[in-house]
C-alpha positions in Angstrom: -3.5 38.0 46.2 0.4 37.9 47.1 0.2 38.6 50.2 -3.2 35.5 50.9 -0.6 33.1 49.2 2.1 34.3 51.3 0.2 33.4 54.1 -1.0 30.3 52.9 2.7 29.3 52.9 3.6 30.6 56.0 0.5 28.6 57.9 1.7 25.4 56.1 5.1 25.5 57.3 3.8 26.3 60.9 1.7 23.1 59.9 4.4 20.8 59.3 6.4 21.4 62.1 3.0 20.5 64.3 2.3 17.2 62.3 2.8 13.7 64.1 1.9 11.6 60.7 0.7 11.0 57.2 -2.9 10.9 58.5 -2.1 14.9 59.3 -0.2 15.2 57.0 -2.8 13.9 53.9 -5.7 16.0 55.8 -3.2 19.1 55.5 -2.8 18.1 51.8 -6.9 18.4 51.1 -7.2 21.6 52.8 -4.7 23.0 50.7 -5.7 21.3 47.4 -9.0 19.3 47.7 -11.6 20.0 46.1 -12.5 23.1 48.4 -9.1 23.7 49.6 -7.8 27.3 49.9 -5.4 27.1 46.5 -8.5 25.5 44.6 -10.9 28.1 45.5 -7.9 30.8 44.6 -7.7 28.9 41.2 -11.8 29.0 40.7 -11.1 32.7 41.6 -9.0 33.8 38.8 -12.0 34.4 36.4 -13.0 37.3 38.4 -9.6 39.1 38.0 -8.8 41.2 34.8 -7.8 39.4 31.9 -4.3 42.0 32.1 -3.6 40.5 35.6 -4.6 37.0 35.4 -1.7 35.9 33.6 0.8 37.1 36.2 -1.2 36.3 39.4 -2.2 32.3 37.3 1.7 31.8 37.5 2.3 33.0 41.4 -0.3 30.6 42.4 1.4 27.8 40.4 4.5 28.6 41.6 2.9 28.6 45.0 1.2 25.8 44.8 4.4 23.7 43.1 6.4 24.8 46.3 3.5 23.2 48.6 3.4 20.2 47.1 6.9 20.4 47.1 7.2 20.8 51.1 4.5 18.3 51.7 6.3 15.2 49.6 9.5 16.5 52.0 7.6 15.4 54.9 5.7 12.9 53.8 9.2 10.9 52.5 10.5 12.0 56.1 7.9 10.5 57.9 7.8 6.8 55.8 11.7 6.8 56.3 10.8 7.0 60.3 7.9 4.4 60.5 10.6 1.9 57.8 13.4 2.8 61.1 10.9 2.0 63.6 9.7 -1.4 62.0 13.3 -2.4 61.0 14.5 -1.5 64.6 11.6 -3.5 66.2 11.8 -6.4 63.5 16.1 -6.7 63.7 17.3 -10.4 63.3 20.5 -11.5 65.2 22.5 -13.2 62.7 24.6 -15.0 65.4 21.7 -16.5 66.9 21.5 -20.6 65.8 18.8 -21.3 63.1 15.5 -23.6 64.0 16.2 -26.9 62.9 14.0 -29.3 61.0 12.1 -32.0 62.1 14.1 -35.2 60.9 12.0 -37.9 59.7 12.4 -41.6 60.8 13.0 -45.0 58.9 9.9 -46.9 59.5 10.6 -50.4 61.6 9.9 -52.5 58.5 12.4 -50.2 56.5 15.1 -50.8 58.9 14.2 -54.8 59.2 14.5 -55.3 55.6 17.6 -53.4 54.9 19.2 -55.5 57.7 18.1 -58.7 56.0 18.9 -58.0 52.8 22.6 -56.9 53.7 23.4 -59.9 55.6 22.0 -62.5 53.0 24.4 -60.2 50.4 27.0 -61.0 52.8 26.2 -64.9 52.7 26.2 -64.4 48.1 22.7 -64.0 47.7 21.2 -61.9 45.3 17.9 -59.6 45.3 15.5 -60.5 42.5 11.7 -59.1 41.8 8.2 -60.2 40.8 5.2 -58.3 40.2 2.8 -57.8 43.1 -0.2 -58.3 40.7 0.2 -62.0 39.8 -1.8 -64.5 37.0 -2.6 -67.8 38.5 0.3 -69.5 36.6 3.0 -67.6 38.9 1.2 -67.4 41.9 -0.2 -71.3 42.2 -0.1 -73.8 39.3 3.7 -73.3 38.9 4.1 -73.8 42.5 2.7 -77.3 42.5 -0.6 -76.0 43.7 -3.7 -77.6 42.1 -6.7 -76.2 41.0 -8.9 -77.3 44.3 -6.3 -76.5 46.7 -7.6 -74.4 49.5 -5.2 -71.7 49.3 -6.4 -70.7 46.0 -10.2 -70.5 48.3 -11.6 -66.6 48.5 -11.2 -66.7 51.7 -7.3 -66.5 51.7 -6.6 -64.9 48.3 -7.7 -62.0 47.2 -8.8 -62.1 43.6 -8.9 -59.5 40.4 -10.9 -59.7 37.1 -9.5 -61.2 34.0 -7.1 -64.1 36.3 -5.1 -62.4 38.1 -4.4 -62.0 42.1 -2.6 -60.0 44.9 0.5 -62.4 45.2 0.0 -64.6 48.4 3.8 -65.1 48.8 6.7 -63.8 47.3 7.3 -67.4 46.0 5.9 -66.2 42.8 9.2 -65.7 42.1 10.9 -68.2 42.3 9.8 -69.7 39.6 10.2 -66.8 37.6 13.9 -66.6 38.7 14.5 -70.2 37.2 12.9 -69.7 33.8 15.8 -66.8 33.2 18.5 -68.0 35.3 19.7 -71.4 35.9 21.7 -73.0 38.5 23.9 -72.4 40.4 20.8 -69.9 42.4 20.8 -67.7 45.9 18.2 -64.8 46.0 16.1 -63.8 48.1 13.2 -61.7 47.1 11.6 -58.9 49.2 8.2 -57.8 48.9 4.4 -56.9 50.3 1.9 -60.0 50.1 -1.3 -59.5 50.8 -4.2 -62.3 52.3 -7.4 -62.8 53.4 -6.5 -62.5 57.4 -8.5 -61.2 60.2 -6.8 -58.0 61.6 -5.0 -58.6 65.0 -2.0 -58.2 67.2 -0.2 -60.5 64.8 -2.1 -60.9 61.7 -2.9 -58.7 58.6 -4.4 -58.6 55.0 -1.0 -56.7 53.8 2.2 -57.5 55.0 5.7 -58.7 53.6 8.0 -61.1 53.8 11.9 -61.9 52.3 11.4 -65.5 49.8 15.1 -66.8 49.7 16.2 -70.2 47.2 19.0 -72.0 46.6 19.1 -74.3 43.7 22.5 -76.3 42.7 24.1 -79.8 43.2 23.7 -81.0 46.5 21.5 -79.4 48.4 20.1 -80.9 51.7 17.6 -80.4 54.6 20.9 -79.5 56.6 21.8 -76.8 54.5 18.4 -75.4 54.7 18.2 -75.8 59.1 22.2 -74.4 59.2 21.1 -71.0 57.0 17.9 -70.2 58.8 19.8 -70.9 62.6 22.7 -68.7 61.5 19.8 -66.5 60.4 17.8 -66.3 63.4 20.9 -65.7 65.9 22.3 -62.8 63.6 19.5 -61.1 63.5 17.3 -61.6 67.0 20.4 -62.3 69.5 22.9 -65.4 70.0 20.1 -66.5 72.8 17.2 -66.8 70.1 16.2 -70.0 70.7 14.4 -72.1 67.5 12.8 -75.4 66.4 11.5 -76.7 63.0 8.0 -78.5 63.0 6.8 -80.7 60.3 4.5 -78.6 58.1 3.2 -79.2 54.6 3.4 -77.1 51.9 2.7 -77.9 48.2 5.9 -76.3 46.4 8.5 -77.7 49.4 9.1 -81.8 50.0 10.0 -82.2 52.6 8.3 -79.0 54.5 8.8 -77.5 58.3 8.2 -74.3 60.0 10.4 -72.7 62.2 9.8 -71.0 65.4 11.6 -68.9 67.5 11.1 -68.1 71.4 8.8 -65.1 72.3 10.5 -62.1 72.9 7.8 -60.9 74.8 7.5 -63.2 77.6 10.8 -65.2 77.0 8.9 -68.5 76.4 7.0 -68.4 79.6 3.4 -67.9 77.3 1.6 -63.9 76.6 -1.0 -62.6 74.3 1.7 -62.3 71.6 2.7 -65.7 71.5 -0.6 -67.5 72.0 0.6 -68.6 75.3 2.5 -71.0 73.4 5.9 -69.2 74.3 7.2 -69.4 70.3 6.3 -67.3 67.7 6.0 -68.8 64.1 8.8 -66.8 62.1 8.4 -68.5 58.5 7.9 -71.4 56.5 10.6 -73.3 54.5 11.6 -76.8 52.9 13.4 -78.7 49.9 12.0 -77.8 46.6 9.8 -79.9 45.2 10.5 -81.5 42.1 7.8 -80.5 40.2 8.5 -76.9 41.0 12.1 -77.5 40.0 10.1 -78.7 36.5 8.3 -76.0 36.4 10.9 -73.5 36.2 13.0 -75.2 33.1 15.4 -77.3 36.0 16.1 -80.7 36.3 15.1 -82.5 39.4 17.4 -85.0 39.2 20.9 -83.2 38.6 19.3 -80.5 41.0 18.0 -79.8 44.2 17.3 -76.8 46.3 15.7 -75.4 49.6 13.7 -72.2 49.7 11.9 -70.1 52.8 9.9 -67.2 53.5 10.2 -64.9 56.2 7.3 -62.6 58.1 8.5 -59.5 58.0 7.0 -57.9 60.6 7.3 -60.6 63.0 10.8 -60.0 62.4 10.6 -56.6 63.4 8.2 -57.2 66.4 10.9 -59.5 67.9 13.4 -57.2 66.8 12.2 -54.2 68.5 9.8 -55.6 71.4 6.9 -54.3 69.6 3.9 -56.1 70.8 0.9 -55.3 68.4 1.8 -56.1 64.3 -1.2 -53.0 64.1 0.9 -50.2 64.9 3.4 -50.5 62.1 0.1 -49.7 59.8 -0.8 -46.9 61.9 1.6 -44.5 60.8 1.2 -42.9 64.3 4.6 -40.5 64.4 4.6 -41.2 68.3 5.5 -44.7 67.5 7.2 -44.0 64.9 10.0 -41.6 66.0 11.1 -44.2 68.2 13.3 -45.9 65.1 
């Protein structure tokens, strides 16, 4: 029995030395102590041996069998620390080398257009002020002089929720709210989406924005109101800009105008973009009316003020020469990553 477990030993450490990996090396391990592997047969054999011998022989074969497993967790702990050096050699990172950088997002067009706005009426002492986009009927038309069978308050332009209320048409809303809580002197302008019944085009859409700006206080003319939007226009589109005001009527202005400015596109000569017209209309503005002055707590006759609203992104389509109003809705990030 010593001598079969002495050779047992001596073919295992032949073994190992012929092994190329734990595949071998677990199918050596289950000839050896599977379930019919040499030292487990030896073990089933013990109950044929004299009681007087088993004792001595049961602790060789443990002691055999100890020094096996022994040998074979050796190699097996030899051959994991090879295959972790192989996989670390082949899987090395150069520290030195310069890291993948991040894609860096983009401020949309609109984004940059009214942070441009909004800085250079701070510059001229205006201040920001805020209105609900969900508006009741008070806010968005009786306050501004508009009565009840006024086409702008038709289906067709405004779109309408249950229980009185509306998607804001203009951010005129709040003007009206600025005067209840703040009385004269007042400069703000108030940026915001508006939304309205439009057809979808290259420069028309149900949700857009625009920057509301009033001045209220003693004195106010017509020639304040044309010398602010001028300075305006140059500063922001380029000193050659050209513009002209057009009689216009609005119900919360007396007396009302648009203003236009030449077509960046085709410089005046007449595109798609401009109509063939060679302006673009840029926004809508006028004195205060008097009733809207009433409205807001304000008295008409010690008072008088202009107001205007801007299209946003006609702003930014003669900023940046973009020629369809769609694409800044499109979020494509080809367009985009142009800003």
């Amino acid at each position: 029995m010593k001598e079969k477990l002495e050779q047992i030993l001596t073919s295992v450490r032949d073994s190992l030395e012929h092994i190329n990996g734990l595949a071998e090396l677990e199918e050596l391990r289950l000839g050896l102590m599977g379930k019919k592997g040499q030292l487990t047969q030896i073990l089933k054999g013990l109950g044929t041996i004299k009681p007087e011998e088993r004792p001595a022989i049961g602790q060789l074969v443990n002691e055999t069998r100890q020094t096996i497993e022994e040998m074979l967790n050796r190699a097996k702990k030899s051959f994991l620390m090879n295959e972790q050096n192989a996989r670390l050699a082949s899987e090395k990172l150069d520290v030195t080398m310069p890291g993948k950088r991040r894609a860096v997002g983009h401020r949309h067009p609109m984004t940059i257009v009214i942070n441009e706005l909004t800085a250079m009426f701070l510059g001229m002492g205006y201040e920001i002020a805020e209105g609900p986009e969900v508006e009741n009927d008070y806010y968005n038309f009786e306050a501004l002089n508009i009565p009840v069978n006024h086409p702008a308050r038709d289906e067709q332009d405004t779109f309408y929720i249950d229980g009185g209320f509306v998607l804001r048409t203009a951010t005129s809303s709040v003007q009206v709210r600025t005067m209840e809580c703040k009385k004269p002197p007042i400069k703000i302008i108030a940026p915001g989406a508006v939304y309205r019944s439009d057809q979808v085009d290259a420069t028309h859409s149900p949700v857009f924005h625009q920057i509301e700006g009033m001045v209220v206080d003693h004195g106010i003319t017509m020639g304040d109101l044309k010398g602010t939007l001028e300075l305006f226009a140059r500063e922001l589109l380029g000193g050659s800009t050209k513009v002209r005001f057009r009689p216009h009527y609005f119900p919360f202005t007396e007396p009302s105008a648009e203003m236009d400015v030449s077509c960046f596109a085709c410089g005046g000569k007449g595109c798609r973009v401009c109509k063939d017209s060679g302006w673009i209309e840029l926004l809508g503005c006028g004195m205060v009316h008097p009733r809207v002055l009433e409205m807001g707590g304000i008295d008409p006759v010690e008072y008088s003020g202009f107001a205007f609203g801007i299209g946003l992104e006609r702003i930014a389509m003669q900023r940046f020469g973009i020629s369809d109003m769609r694409l800044m809705f499109e979020n494509d990030v080809r367009f985009l990553k142009q800003f």
